[in-house]
Each structure stands twice: as C-alpha cells, then as structure tokens.
C-alpha positions in Angstrom: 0.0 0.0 0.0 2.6 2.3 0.6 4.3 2.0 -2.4 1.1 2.4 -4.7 0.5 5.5 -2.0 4.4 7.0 -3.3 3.3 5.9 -7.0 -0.3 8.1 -6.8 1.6 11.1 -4.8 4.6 11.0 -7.7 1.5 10.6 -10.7 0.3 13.7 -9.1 2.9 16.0 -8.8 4.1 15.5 -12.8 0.7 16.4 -13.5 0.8 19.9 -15.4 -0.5 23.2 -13.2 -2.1 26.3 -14.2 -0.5 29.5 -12.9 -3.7 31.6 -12.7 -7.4 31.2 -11.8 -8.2 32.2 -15.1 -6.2 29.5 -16.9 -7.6 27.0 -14.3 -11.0 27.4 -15.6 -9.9 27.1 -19.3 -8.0 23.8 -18.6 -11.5 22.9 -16.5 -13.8 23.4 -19.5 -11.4 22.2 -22.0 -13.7 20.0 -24.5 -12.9 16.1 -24.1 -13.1 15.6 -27.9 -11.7 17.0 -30.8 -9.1 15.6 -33.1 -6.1 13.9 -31.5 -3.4 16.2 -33.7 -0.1 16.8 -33.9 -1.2 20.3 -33.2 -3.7 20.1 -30.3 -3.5 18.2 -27.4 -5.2 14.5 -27.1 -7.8 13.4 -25.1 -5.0 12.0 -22.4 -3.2 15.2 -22.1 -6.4 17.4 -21.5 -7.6 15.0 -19.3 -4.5 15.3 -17.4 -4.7 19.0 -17.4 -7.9 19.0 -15.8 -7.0 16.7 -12.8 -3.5 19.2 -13.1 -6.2 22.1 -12.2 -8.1 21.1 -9.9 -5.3 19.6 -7.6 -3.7 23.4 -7.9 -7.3 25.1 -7.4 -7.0 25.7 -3.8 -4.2 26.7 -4.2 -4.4 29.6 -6.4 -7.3 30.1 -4.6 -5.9 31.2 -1.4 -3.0 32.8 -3.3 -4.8 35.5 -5.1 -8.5 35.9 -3.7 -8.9 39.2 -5.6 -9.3 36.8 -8.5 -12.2 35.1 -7.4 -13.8 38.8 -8.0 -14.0 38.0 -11.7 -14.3 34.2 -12.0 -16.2 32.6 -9.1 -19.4 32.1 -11.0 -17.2 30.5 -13.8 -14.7 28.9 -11.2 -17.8 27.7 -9.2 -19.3 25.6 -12.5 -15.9 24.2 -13.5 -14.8 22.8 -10.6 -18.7 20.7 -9.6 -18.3 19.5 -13.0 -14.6 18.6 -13.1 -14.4 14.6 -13.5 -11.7 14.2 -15.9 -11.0 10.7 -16.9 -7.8 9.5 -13.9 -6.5 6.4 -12.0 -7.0 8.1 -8.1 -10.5 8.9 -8.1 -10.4 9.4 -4.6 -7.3 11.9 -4.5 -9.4 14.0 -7.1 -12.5 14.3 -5.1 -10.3 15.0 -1.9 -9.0 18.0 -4.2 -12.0 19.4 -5.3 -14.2 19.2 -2.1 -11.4 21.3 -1.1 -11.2 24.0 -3.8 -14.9 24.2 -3.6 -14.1 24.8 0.1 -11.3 27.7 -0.6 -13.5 29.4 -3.1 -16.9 29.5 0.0 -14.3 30.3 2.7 -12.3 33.2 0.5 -14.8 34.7 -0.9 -18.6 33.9 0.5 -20.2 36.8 -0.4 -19.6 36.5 -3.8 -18.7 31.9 -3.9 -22.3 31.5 -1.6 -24.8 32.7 -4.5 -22.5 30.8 -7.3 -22.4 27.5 -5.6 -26.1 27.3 -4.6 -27.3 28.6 -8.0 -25.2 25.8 -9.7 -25.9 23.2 -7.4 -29.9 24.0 -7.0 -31.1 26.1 -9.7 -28.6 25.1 -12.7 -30.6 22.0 -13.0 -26.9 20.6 -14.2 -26.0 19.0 -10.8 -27.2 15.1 -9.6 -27.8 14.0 -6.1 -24.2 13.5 -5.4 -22.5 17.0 -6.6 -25.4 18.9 -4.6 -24.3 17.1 -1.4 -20.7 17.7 -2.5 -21.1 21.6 -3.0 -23.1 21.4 0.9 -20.0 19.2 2.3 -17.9 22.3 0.9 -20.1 24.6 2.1 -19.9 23.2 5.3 -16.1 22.9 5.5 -16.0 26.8 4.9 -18.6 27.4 7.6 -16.0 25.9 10.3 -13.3 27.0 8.5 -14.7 31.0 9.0 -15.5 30.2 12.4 -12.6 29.0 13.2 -13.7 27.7 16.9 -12.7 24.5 19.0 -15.2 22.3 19.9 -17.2 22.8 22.6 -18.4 20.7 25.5 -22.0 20.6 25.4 -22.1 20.1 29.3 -19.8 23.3 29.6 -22.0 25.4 28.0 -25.3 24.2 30.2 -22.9 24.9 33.7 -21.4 28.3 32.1 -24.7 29.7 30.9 -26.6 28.0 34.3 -29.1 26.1 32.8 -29.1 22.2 32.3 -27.6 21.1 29.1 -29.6 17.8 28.6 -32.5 20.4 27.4 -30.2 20.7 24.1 -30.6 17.2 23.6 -27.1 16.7 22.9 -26.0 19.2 20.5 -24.7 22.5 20.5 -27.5 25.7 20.0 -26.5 29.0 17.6 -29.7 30.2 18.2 -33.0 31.7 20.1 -34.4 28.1 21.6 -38.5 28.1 21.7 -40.0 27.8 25.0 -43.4 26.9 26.6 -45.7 29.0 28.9 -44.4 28.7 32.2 -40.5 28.0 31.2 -37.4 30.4 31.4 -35.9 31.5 28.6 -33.0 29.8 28.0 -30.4 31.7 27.0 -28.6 32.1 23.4 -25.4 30.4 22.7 -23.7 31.9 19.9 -21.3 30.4 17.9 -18.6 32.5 15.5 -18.7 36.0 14.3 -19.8 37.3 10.8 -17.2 37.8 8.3 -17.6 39.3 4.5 -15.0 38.9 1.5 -11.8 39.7 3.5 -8.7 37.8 2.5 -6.0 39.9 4.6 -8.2 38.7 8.2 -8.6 35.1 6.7 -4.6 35.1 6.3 -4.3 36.7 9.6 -6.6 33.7 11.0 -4.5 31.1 9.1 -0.9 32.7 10.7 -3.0 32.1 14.0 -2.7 36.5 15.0 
C-alpha cells in the first residue's frame, strides 16, 4: 500500500499546473473531444490538465482571492463538474471538495450565491454534486468560524441552565419555550465575516 500511496503522490505531482485562476477554468472546461493532432493536445493530455487544475485550485485560490472577483461564478461551475477521466479517483474528489471549500471560505459573499445557483437552480447538478457543494459549504462554515469544539455540558454549567435540554448538541440560536419556562439563553457560535482575505490570512498565521 505504501508503495502504490508513493506511485499516486509522484503521478500527481508530474501532472501539469495552471499559474492563474483564469487559466484554471480554461484547462476545466477544456472540450474532451476533438481531433487527436499533432497540433492540439489529445484526449489523455487534456484529461491530465484538468485533474492538473483542480489539484492546484486551492491553491491559487488562497493565493490571489482578488481573482475570485472575476471568475467565481465560472470557477464555481468548472470545478462541480470537473471529472476528468484518472487512476485516483479518490485523491481527485479529496482535491476538489477542497477548492470548492477555498473558493466558499475566500470569498462567500460572492462563492455563496454561485455554488447554490449551480448546485440547486442550474438543473446541471445530480444527487451526489449537490451534497458535494453542501460538504464544501460546510467545511468553509467551520473554516470561517474557526472555533474549538465545545463541551456541550460546559456550555449548560457556564450559561446556568441544564444542558440535557439541548438534547445533545450544541444551539446557535433563540431556543423556543413553553408557557411557564425560562428563557434559555442564546449560545452563539462565530462571528460574521464578508469577503476579507487579509483577516482570513491573519486567521490562518493564528494572530
């Protein structure tokens, strides 16, 4: 196993890589036919460029975020549909999951609307790419809120109330009561962030 492991990871790395987002979506949407020319590349070669793009995606993701500005929507649609033809199936997904993952977490504001329109509305999308684009989705969420897991029975004792009433899990919001019952209080969970690359790199440096 650990020699097929060394043989996937060194597959991998000769694979070509784009240098720019742009570029990444063109080797994304790069037509699987065509004529297998002298002067065009064959149907192995673009295949290899796609699975070369979106192991780099992240990447160039979180290296220049100012280019999601221009291409998420594009970006977005490219990367839910990139299954090019390859050996490691499983690396691929790993790497897509997450770019689609950088691109939420980098740049929500503007990734949020583009991943949900081409998951939900595109009518391009089967069972299994909607519930990729939510994994993602969800990945960002912790990723932006950045917090260690909390003990559900810390909460109860800090916030003086019995925790069994959460039935086990952890509340980020208003909890409905009953006539006759307290209030419970509101646990909040994170903070609200907007398209800011600069305070996700200061997050990532661990300031």
């Amino acid at each position: 196993l650990a020699v097929v492991a060394r043989a996937t990871r060194k597959r991998i790395a000769a694979l070509p890589r784009p240098t720019s987002l742009s570029q990444c979506v063109e080797w994304l949407r790069q037509a699987r036919g065509g004529d297998d020319t002298a002067s065009s590349k064959t149907s192995v070669d673009r295949a290899d460029a796609a699975e070369g793009a979106v192991h780099a995606a992240e990447s160039l993701i979180r290296a220049a975020p100012e280019e999601l500005i221009g291409h998420a929507n594009d970006l977005v649609a490219a990367l839910v549909h990139a299954h090019p033809a390859t050996p490691d199936d499983e690396p691929l997904a790993v790497a897509r999951r997450r770019a689609l993952c950088a691109v939420a977490a980098t740049a929500p504001g503007v990734a949020g609307p583009a991943l949900s329109a081409e998951a939900f509305a595109s009518g391009r999308c089967d069972a299994g790419q909607r519930l990729e684009v939510l994994d993602a989705i969800a990945d960002a969420a912790r990723e932006l809120a950045a917090l260690p897991s909390v003990a559900i029975d810390d909460v109860g004792v800090r916030n003086g109330y019995d925790a069994s009433v959460l039935g086990g899990t952890l509340a980020s919001g208003g909890a409905s009561t009953t006539r006759g019952e307290t209030p419970r209080p509101i646990v909040k969970v994170g903070r609200e962030r907007r398209f800011a690359p600069k305070s996700l790199e200061r997050l990532r440096r661990g300031a």
